[in-house]
N, C-alpha and C positions, 0 to 999 in steps of 0.2 A: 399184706392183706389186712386190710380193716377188723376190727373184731366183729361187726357184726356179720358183716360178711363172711366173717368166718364160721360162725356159731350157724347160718344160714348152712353153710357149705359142709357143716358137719350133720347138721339135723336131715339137709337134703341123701346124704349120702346112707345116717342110719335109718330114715323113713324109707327109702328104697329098699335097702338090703330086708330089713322084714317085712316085704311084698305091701307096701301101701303102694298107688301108685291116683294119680290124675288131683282130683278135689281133695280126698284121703289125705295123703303125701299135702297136698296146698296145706289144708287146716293143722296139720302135722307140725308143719313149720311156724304159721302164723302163731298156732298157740305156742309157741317156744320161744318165739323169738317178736318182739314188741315191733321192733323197727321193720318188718319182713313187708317186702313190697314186690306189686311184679315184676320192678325193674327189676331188683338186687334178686330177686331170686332166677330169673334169667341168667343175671352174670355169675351168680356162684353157680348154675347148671352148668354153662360154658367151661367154667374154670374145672369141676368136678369130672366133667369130659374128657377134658386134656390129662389128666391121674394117668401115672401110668400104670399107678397098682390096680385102677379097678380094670376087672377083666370079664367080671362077670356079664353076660351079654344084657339079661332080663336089667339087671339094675342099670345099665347104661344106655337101654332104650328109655326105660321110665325115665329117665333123669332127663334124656332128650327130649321126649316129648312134652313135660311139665315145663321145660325151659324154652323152646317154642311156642309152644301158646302162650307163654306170659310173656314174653320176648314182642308175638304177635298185637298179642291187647294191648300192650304197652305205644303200641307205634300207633295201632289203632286208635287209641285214645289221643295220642298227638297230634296224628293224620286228621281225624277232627274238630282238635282246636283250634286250629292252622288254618283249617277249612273256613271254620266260624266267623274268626278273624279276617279274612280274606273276600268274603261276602259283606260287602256294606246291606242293610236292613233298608229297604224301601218302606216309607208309608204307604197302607193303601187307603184308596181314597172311598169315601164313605158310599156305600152304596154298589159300589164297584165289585166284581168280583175279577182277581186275577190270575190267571191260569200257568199252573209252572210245567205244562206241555211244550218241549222244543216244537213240538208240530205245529203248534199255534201261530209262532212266528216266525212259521216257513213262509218262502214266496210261492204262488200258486203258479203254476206251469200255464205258457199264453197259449197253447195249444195241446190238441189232444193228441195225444198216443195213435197213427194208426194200426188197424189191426191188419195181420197177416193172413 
């Protein structure tokens, strides 16, 4: 285990045990630890998880849940870029307005619905 990740893995585990828990517990770590990011602090939750000494219930939901949502945001923020990246930018053309409703460029149905 890396050190920083370790020093993550030790701050995450004593900010739980004295009832910090969600942003508390985040700022907890961040201020302790320089390199602290949502990834790493996900994987040191997962790893702290697996412990078999902790047993305490409260601190091993807190730990799950802080490592979840950073886990979350992390992919989120990926999910994203990915996105971003994957959508080429149209110019639009001056004067023009363009409408980013799928229903805009539906085809219109050649007849009517009868009624029952």
């Amino acid at each position: 285990m890396g050190d920083t990740k370790k020093k993550i893995y030790e701050y995450l585990i004593e900010g739980a045990t004295s009832g910090l828990s969600d942003e508390a517990l985040y700022t907890y770590i961040v201020g302790r630890v320089s390199k602290a990011n949502s990834k790493r602090i996900a994987r040191a939750g997962f790893l702290a998880l697996s412990d078999p000494t902790l047993t305490d219930r409260n601190v091993l939901n807190t730990i799950y849940a802080l490592a979840i949502k950073h886990r979350l945001a992390d992919s989120s923020a990926e999910e994203a870029e990915e996105t971003a990246e994957e959508r080429p930018r149209k110019p639009k053309a001056s004067g023009a307005k363009a409408s980013n409703s799928k229903a805009a460029s539906l085809p219109l149905p050649d007849k009517k619905p009868k009624k029952s």
